[in-house]
N, C-alpha and C positions, 0 to 999 in steps of 0.2 A: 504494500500500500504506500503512496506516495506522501509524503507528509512536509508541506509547504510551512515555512518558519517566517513570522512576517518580522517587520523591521522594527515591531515592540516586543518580540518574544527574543530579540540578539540582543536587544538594548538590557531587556529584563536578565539574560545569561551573563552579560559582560558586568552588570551591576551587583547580581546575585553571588558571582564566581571571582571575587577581585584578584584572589592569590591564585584561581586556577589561571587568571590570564596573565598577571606578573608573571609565575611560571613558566607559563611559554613564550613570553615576549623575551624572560632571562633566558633561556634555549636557546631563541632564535640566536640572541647577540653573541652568547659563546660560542655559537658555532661559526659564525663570521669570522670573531674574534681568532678561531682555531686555523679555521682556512686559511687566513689573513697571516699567521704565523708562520703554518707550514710552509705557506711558497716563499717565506722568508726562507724560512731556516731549509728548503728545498735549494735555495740558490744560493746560501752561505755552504751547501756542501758540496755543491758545483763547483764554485770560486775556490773551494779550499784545496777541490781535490784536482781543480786546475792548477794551484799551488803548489802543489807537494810533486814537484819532477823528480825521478831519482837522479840523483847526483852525487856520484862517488869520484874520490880519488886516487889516484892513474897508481898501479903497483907496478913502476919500474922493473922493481928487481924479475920477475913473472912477465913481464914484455920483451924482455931482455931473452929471458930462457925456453920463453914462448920460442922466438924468432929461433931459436938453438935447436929446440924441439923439429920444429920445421924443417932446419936443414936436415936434420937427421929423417925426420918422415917423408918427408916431400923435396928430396933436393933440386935444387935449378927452376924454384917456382922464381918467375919475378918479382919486384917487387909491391906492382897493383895485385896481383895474387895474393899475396901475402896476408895485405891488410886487408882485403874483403875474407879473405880466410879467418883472418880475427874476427871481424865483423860479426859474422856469421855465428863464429861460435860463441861470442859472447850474446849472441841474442837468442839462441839454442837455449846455454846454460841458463842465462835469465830465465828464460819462461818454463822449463823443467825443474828448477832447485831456487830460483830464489835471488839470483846474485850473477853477477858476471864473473867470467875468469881475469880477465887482466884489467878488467875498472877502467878500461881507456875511453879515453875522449875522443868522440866519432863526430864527423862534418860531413855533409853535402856537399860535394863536388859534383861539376860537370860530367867527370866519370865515375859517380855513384859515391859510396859510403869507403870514408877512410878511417882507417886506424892512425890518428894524428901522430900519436908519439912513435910508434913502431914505425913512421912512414919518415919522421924523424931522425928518428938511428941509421933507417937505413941508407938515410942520404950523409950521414955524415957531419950532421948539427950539435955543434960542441955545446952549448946550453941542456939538449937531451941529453949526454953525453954526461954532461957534469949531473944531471937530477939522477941518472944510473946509476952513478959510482962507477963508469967505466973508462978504460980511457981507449977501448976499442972493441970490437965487434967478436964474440966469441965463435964467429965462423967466417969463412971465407966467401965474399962479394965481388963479382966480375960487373963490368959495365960494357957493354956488349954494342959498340955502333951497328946502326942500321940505315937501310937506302932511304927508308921513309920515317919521317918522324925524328924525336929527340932520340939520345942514347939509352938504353935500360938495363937495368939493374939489378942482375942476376944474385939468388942467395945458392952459397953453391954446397963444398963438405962442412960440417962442426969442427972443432979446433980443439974440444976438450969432450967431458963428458955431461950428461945432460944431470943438471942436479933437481931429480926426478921429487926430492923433500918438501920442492916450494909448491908443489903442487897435489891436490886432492885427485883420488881414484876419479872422481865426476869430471874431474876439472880433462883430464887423457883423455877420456869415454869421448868426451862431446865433442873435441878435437880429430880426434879420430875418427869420429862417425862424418862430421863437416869434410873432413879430408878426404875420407872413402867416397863422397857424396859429387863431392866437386872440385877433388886434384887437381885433374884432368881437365876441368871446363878452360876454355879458352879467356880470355877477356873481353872480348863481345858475348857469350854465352854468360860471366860473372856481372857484367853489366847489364844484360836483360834482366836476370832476375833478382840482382839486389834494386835496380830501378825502380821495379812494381813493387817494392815495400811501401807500406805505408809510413816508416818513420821516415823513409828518404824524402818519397815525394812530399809531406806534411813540410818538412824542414826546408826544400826547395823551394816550395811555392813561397814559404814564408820570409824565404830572406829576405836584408836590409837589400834597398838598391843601391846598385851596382858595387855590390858586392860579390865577391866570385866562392866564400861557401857560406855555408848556416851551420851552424852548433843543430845537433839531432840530439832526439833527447828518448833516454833509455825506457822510460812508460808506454812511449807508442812503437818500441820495437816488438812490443809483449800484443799477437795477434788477436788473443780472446778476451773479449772485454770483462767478462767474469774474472779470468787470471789476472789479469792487467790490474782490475781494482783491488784483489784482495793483497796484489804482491806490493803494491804503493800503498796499501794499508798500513800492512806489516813493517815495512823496511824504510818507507822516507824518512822519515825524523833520524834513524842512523844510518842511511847509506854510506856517507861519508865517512863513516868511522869501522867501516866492518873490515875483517881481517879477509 
């Protein structure tokens, strides 16, 4: 049955029911009040966790023994091999354990993702040189003219033995697995597919103009956005200090 309420019987409710309607008029505004906060504090955790890049500091000594490593697993890679060979594995290791192996500092370059300090050493940069504690190259380096192009820069035999302590079982595995994965690949096949990363192109598009590279940053080498935030959870507030 249909039952029509005239406009003296809402008056007569509103006046009968003063606290049932304070009640709900107090609902309504807390609930405002809640939504009004959420997308606050929705976009204070946005800003925060666009805040919190990982940022760690470069373990020379492990760059160093990396590059050693290498000669001994991989010898006569050049030297853009090299450093997208780090690249690789430190974005591996991130996103399986937590952490990079050698903490290095990666840029966007024209030809893709470098390993700055190892890219360093191997040219010869006595400043890298001085932060290693080295005063030279613990394997042997040819520089190889060519008809086309600059000269390059071959990592060729080890010169001592590989001191296997500075490094974790995970830290070989991931190395190894990168190495078996893409030895081989050429430098045009290393630059197709470190290109289509997303931390490359993010940091390409993003650079300062005319500027020729951009700082990449280790959050958006971590592909799945579930790992990504829980590993920037975990670890930003100590990246820097981890062993």
């Amino acid at each position: 049955m249909l039952v029509t309420v005239t406009g003296a019987q809402r008056e007569e409710n509103f006046c009968c029911h003063p606290l049932k309607n304070l009640r709900g008029r107090l609902t309504l505004r807390i609930g405002l009040v809640r939504r009004f906060f959420g997308r606050k504090a929705g976009s204070e955790r946005h800003s925060l966790e666009a805040s919190m890049a990982l940022e760690f500091k470069p373990k020379f000594e492990k760059i160093v023994e990396l590059l050693l490593y290498l000669a001994l697993k991989r010898p006569n890679a050049d030297k853009y091999q090299a450093v997208k060979f780090f690249y690789l594995a430190d974005k591996l290791h991130l996103t399986k354990y937590g952490r990079p192996i050698t903490h290095e500092i990666y840029y966007a370059l024209p030809m893709g993702p470098i390993a700055s300090n190892a890219m360093d050493l191997l040219e010869g940069d006595k400043l890298a040189f001085k932060k290693a504690g080295i005063d030279s190259l613990p394997f042997e380096t040819e520089t190889v003219k060519r008809w086309i192009g600059p000269d390059l820069l071959y990592i060729r035999k080890p010169l001592r033995d590989v001191d296997f302590d500075l490094f974790s079982k995970s830290d070989i595995e991931v190395f190894d697995e990168i190495i078996d994965r893409f030895g081989n690949f050429t430098f045009k096949q290393l630059y197709n597919v470190t290109h289509d990363h997303f931390a490359y192109k993010r940091a390409w598009k993003e650079k300062a103009a005319g500027s020729k590279r951009a700082l990449m940053r280790y959050d958006e080498m971590i592909d799945d956005e579930q790992r990504r935030k829980q590993i920037v959870e975990d670890i930003s507030p100590v990246a820097a200090h981890m062993e």
